[in-house]
Backbone as JSON, one array per atom type, in Angstrom:
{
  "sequence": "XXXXXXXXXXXXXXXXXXXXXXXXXXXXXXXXXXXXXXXXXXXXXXXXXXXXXXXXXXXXXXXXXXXXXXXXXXXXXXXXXXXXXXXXXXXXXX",
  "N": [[105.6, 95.4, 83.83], [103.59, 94.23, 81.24], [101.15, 92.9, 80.86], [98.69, 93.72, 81.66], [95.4, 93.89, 82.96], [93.24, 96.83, 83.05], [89.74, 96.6, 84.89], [87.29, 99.02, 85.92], [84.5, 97.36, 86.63], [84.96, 95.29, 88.0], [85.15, 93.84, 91.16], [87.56, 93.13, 92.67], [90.72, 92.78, 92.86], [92.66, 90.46, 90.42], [95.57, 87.57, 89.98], [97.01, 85.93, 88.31], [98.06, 82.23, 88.45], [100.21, 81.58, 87.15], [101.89, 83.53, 87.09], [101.97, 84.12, 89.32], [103.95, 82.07, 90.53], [105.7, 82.53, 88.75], [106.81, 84.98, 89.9], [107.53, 83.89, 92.02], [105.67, 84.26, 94.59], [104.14, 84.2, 98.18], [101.28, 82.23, 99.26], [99.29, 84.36, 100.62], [96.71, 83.94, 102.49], [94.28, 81.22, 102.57], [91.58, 80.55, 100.08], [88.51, 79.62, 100.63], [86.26, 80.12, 98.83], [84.1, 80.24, 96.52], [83.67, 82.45, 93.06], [81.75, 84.38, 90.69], [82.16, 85.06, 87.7], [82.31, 87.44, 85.03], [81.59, 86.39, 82.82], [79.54, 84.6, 84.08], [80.23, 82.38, 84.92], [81.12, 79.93, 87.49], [83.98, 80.24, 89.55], [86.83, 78.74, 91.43], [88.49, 79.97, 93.63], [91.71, 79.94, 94.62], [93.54, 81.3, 96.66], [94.76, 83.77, 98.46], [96.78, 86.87, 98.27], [98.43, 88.59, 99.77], [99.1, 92.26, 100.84], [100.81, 92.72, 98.74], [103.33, 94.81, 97.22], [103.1, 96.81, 94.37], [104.56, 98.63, 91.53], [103.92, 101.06, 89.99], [103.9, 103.33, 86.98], [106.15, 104.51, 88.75], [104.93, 105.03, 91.31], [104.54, 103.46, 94.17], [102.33, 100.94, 95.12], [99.8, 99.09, 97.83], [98.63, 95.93, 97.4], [96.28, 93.9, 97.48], [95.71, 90.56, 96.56], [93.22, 88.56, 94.48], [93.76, 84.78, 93.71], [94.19, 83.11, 91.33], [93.03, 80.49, 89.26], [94.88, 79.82, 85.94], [93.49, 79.64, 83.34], [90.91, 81.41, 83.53], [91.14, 84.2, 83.38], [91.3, 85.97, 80.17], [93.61, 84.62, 77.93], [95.6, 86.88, 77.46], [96.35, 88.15, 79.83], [97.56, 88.9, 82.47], [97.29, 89.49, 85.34], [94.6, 91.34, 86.95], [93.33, 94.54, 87.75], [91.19, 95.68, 89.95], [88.07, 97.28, 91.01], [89.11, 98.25, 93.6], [92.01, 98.67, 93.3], [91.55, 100.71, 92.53], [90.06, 102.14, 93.25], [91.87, 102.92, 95.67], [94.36, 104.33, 93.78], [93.51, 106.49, 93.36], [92.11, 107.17, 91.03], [90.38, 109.16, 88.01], [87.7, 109.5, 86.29], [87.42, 110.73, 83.12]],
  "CA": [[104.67, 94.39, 83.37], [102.67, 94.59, 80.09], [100.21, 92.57, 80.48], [97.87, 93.89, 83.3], [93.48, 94.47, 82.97], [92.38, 97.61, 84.35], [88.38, 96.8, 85.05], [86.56, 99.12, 87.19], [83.5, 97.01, 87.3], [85.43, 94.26, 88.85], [85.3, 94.15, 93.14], [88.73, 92.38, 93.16], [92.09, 92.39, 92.05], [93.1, 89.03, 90.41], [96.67, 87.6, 90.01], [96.83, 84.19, 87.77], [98.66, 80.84, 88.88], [101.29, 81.56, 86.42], [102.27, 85.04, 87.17], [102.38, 83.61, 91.17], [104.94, 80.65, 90.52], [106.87, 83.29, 88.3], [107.63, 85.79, 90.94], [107.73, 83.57, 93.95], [104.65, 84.54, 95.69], [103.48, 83.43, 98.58], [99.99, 82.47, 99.46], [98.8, 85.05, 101.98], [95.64, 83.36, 103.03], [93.95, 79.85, 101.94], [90.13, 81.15, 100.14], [87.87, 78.0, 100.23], [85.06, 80.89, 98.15], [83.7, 80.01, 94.49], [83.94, 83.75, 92.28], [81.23, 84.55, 89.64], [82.96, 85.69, 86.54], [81.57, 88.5, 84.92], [80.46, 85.69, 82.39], [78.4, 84.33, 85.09], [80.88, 80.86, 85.61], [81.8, 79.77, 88.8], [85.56, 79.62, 89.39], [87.3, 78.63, 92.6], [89.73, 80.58, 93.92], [92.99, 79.34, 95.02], [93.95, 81.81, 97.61], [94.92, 85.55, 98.55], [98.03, 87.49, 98.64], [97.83, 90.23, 100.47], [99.99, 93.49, 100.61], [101.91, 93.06, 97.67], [104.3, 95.8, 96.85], [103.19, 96.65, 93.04], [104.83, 100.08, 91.67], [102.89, 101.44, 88.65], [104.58, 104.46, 87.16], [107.17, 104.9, 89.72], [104.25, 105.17, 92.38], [104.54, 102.05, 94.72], [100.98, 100.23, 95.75], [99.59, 98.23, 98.45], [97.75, 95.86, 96.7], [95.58, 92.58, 98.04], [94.55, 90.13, 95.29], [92.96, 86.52, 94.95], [94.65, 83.62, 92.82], [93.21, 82.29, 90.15], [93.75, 79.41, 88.46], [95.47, 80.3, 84.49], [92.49, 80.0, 82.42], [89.95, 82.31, 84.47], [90.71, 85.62, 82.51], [91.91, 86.09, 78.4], [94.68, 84.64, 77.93], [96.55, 87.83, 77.46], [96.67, 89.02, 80.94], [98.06, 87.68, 83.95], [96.6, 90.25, 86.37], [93.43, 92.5, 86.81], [93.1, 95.15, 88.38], [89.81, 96.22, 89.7], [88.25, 98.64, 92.1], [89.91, 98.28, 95.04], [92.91, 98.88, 93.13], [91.23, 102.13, 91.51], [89.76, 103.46, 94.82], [93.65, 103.36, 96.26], [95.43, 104.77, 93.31], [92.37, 107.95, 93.02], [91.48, 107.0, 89.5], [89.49, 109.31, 88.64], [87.65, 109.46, 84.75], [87.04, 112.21, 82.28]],
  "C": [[103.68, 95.06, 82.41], [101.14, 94.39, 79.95], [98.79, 92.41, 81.76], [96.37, 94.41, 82.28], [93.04, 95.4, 83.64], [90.92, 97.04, 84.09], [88.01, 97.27, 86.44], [84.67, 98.83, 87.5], [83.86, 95.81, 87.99], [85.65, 94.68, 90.27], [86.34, 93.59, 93.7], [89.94, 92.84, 92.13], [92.32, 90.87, 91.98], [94.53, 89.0, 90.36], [96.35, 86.1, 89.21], [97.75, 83.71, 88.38], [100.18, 81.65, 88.37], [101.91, 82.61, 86.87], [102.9, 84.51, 88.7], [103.42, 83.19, 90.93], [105.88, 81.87, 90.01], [107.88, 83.91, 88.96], [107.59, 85.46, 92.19], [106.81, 84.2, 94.78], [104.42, 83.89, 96.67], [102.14, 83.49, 99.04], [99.75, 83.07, 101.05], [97.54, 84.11, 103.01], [94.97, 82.55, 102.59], [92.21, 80.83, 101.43], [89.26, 80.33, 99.75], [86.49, 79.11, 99.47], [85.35, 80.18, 96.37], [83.79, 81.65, 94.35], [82.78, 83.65, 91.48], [81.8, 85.29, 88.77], [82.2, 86.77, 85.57], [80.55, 87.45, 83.24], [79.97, 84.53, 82.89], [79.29, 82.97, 85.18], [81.13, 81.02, 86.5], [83.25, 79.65, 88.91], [85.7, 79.37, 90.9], [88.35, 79.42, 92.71], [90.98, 79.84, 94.82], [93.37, 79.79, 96.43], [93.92, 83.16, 97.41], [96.25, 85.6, 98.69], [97.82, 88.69, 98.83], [99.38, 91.03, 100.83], [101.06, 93.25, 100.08], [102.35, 94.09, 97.26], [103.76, 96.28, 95.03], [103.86, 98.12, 93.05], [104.21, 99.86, 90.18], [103.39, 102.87, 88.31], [105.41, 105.12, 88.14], [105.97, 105.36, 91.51], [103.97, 103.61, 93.06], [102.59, 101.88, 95.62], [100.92, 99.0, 96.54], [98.67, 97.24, 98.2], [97.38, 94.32, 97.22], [95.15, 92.03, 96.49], [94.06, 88.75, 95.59], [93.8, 85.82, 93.77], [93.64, 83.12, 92.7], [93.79, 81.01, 89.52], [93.98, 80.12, 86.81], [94.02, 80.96, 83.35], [90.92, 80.63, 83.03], [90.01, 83.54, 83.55], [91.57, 85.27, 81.15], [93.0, 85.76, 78.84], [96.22, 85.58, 78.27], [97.25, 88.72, 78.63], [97.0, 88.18, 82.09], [97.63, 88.72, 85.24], [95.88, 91.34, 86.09], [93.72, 93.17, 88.06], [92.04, 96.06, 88.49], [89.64, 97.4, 90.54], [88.65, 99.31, 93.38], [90.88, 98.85, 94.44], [92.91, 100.75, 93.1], [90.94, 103.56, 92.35], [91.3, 104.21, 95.6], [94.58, 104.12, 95.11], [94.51, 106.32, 93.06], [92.36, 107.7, 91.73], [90.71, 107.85, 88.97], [89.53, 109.59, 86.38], [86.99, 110.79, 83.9], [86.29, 112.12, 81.0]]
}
């Protein structure tokens, strides 16, 4: 997958609608929470999927995210990955 967001000032991993339906996800857990978007909108969140399998350079990850509805992040990306992700893979910056 090409079109992934690292941000590590984000406190979540997202996953969009679209990306879900694509690869047959299912919803881990129902999340009746609103989100603040880093430009301060409210979004609703859809749900969670929790311990998804991702592999990232041949290193496989355990990775929790929430569901978004499509138009929540740039078009161009269909999943973020924030600091949860960053803390589990040792990220570390230079």
């Amino acid at each position: 997958m090409e079109d992934v967001l690292l941000d590590g000032g984000s406190n979540v991993n997202i996953i969009m609608e679209d990306l879900k339906k694509k690869l047959g996800l299912p919803i881990s857990n129902l999340a009746p929470y609103t989100f603040r978007m880093a430009n301060q909108t409210l979004t609703k969140l859809i749900g969670l999927i929790q311990n998804l399998k991702v592999p990232i350079h041949g290193i496989l990850y355990i990775v929790t995210f929430i569901l978004v509805k499509n138009n929540v992040l740039d078009a161009n990306y269909s999943m973020l990955l924030g600091c949860p992700w960053l803390r589990d893979a040792k990220v570390t910056c230079d």
